[in-house]
C-alpha positions as CSV (number, residue, x, y, z in Angstrom):
1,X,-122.8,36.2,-13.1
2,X,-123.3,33.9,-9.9
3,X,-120.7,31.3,-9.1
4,X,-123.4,28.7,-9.6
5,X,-123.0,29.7,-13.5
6,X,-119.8,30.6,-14.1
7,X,-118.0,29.0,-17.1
8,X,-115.5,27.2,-14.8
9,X,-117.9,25.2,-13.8
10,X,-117.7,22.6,-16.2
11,X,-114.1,22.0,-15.0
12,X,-115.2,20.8,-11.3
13,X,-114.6,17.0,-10.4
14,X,-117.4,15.5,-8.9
15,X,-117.6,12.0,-7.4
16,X,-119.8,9.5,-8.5
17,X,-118.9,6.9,-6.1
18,X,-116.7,7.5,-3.3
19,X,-114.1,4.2,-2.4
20,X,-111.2,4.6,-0.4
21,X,-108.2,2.2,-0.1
22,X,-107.2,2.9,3.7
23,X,-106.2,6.2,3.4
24,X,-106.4,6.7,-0.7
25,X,-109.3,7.8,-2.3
26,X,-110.2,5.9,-5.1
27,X,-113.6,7.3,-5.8
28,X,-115.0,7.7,-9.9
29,X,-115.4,10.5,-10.6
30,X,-116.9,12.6,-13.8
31,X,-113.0,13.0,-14.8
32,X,-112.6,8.8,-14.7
33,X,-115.5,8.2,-15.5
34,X,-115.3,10.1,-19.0
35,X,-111.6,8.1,-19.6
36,X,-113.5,5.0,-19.2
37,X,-115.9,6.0,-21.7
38,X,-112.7,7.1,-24.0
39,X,-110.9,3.9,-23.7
40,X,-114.4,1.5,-24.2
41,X,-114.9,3.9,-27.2
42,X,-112.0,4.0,-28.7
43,X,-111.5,-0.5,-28.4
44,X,-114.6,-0.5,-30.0
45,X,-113.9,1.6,-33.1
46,X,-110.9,0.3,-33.6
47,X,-111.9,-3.4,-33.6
48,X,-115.0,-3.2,-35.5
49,X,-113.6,-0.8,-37.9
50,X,-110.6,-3.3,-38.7
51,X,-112.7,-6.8,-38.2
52,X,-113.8,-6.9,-42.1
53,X,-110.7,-5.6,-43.7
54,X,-111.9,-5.1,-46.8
55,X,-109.8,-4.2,-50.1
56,X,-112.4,-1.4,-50.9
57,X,-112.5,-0.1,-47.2
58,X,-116.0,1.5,-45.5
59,X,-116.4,5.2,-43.8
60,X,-114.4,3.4,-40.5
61,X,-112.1,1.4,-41.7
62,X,-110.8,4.6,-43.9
63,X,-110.9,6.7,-40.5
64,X,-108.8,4.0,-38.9
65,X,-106.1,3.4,-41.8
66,X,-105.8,7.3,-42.3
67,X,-105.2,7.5,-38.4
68,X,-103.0,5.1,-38.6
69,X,-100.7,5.9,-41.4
70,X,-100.7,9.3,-40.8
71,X,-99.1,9.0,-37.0
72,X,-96.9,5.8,-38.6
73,X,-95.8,7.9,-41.0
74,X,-95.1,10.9,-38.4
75,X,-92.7,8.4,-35.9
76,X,-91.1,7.2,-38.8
77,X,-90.0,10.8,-40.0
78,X,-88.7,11.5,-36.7
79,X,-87.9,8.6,-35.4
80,X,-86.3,6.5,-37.7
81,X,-86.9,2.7,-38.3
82,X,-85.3,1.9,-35.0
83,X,-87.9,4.3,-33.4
84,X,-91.1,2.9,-34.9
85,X,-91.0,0.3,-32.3
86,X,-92.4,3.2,-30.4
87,X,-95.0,3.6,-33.0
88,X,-97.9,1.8,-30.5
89,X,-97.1,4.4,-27.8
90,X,-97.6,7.3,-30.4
91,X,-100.7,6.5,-31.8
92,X,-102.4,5.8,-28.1
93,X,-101.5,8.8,-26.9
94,X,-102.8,10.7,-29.9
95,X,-106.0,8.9,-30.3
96,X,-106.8,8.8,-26.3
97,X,-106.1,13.3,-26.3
98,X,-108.1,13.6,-29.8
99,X,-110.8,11.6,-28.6
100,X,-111.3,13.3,-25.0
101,X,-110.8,16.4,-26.7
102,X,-114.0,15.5,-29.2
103,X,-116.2,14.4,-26.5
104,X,-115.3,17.5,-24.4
105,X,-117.0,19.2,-27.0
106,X,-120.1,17.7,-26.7
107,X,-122.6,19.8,-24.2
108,X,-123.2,18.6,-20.6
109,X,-119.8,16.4,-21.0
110,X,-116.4,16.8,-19.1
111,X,-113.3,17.9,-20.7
112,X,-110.6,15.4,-19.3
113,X,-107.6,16.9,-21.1
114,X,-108.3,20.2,-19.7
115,X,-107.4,19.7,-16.2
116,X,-103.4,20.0,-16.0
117,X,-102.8,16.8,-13.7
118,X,-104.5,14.5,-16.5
119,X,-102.1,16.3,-19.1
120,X,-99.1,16.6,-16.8
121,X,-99.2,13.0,-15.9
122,X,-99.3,12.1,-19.8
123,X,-96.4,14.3,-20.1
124,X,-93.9,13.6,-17.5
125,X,-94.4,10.2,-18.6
126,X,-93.3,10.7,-21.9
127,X,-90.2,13.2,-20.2
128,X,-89.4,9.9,-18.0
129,X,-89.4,7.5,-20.8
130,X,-87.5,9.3,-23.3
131,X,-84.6,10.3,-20.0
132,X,-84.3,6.8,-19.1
133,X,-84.3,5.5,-22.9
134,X,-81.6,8.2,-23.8
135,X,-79.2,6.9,-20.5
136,X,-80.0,3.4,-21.5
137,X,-78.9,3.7,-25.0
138,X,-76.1,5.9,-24.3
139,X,-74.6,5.8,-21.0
140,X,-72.8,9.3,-19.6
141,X,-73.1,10.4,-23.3
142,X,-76.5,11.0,-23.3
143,X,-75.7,14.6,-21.6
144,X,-74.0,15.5,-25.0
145,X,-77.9,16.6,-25.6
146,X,-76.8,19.8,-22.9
147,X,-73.9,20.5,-25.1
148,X,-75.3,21.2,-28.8
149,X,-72.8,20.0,-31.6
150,X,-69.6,22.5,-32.6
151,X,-70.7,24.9,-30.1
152,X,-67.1,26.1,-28.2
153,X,-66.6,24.8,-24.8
154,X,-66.0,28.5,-23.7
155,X,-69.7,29.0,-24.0
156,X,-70.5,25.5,-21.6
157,X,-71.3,27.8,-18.6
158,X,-73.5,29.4,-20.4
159,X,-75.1,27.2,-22.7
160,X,-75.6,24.1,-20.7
161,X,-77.9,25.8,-17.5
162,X,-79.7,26.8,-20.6
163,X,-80.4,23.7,-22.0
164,X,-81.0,22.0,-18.5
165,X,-83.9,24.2,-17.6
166,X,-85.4,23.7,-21.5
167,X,-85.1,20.0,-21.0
168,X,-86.7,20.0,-17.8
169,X,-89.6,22.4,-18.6
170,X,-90.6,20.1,-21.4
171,X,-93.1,18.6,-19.8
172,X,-94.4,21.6,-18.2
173,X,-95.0,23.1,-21.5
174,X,-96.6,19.6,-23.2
175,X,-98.8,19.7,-20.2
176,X,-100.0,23.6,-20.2
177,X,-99.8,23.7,-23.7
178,X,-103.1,21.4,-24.0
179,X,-104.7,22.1,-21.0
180,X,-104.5,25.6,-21.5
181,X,-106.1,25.5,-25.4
182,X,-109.0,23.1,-23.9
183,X,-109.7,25.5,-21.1
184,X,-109.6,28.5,-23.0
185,X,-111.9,27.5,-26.0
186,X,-114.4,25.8,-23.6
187,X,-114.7,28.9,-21.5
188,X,-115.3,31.3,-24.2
189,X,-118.1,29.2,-25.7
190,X,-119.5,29.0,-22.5
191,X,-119.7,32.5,-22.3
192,X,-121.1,32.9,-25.7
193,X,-123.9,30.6,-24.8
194,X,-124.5,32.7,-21.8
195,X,-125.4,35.7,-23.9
196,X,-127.8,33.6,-26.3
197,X,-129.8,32.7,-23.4
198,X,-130.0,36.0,-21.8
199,X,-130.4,37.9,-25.2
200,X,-133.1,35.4,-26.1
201,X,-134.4,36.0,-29.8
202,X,-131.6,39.2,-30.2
203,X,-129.3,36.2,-29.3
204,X,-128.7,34.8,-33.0
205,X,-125.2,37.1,-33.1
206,X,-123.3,35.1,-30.4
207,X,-125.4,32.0,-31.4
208,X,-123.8,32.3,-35.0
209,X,-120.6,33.0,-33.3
210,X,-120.5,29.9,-31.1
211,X,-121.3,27.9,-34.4
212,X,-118.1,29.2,-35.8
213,X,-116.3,29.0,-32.8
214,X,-117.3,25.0,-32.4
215,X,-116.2,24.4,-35.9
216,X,-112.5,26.3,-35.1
217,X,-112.4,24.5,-31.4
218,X,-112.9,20.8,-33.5
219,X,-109.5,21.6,-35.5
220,X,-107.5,22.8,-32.4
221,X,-109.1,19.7,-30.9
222,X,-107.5,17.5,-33.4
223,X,-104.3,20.0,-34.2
224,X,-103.6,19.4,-30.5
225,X,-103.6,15.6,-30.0
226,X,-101.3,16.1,-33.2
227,X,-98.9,18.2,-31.8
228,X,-98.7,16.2,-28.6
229,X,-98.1,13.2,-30.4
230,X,-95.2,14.9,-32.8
231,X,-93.7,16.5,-29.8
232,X,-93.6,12.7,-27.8
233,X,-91.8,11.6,-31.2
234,X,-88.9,14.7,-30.9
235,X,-88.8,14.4,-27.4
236,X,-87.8,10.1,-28.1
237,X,-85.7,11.1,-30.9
238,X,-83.4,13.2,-28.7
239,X,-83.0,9.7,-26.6
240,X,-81.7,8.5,-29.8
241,X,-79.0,10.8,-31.3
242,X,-78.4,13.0,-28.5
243,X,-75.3,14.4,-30.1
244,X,-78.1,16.2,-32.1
């Protein structure tokens, strides 16, 4: 298979306007471009779906209120009432990765989430926020979180380089984690659709098979933006009981 049709492909930035700021390139690009798109979309389905408000709510307004209450209900499990003031954070972040996961899906479109600066950026953002919450809130005594609860200080050495390099690979892991499920799933039906075009009228097989395979990328698609939301909401709650 040629380079001009590889799979990876449809992971190449291209500029659609180049604009530089001195020495910063500010250009849009397919990648911007597409986050645009996910933040116009997003406003827009939100506010019409919530304009009416109706007591016997329609198709959006029930996709909107089960969105909402399920990632309310999520930051209140692991965050406490004191943490749902975090709730608005949550529930962007979830709906911003389920959405450009969705749309990746769609043929011809660009996959934000699966380029690992998009993610990584999302993810040391929510590492930075939960480290400086968790020294606001508790001073020095925020590094009990190195120190797990009743363990015996014979075992600090040990134990606390440990939990240091866990702590700080967090956002590593948030980041690969997602990029790594969108690239994968992509690729492979990519290649999939490869063979139905080359096997022609043999290719129903791998055209069945990409069916199947677009119905199982949807759910990680959604399971995903799930667990990166649930994992923002542990991360935060470490800033609030440390000792934990």
């Amino acid at each position: 298979m040629s380079e001009k049709h590889s799979p990876l492909d449809q992971f190449t930035i291209h500029r659609i306007f180049e604009m530089k700021i001195g020495n910063i390139d500010v250009s849009l690009t397919n990648s911007s471009l597409m986050m645009i798109a996910v933040l116009v979309i997003l406003n827009i389905f939100l506010i019409y779906s919530t304009k009416k408000k109706s007591v016997i709510p329609g198709r959006l307004q029930s996709l909107a209120e089960m969105s909402y209450e399920m990632i309310y209900n999520t930051t209140k499990d692991n965050l406490g009432k004191e943490g749902v003031r975090f709730f608005p954070l949550v529930y962007s972040l979830f709906m911003f990765i389920l959405l450009c996961n969705m749309l990746g899906l769609i043929p011809y479109s660009f996959t934000v989430t699966s380029h690992i600066i998009v993610t990584f950026a999302l993810a040391f953002g929510i590492f930075l926020l939960a480290t400086v919450l968790g020294f606001i809130l508790h001073g020095h005594k925020y590094l009990r979180l190195f120190l797990p609860k009743g363990v015996p200080i014979f075992l600090a050495p040990l134990l606390v380089p440990i939990e240091i390099v866990s702590y700080i690979s967090r956002p590593i892991s948030l980041a690969v984690r997602l990029a790594a499920n969108m690239m994968a799933g992509h690729t492979m039906i990519k290649v999939f659709a490869g063979f139905v075009v080359a096997l022609g009228i043999f290719g129903i097989a791998p055209f069945l098979f990409i069916v199947l395979l677009y119905i199982l990328e949807t759910l990680i698609a959604f399971l995903q933006a799930y667990v990166f939301a649930v994992l923002t909401c542990l991360y935060l709650s470490d800033s609030f009981h440390p000792e934990h």
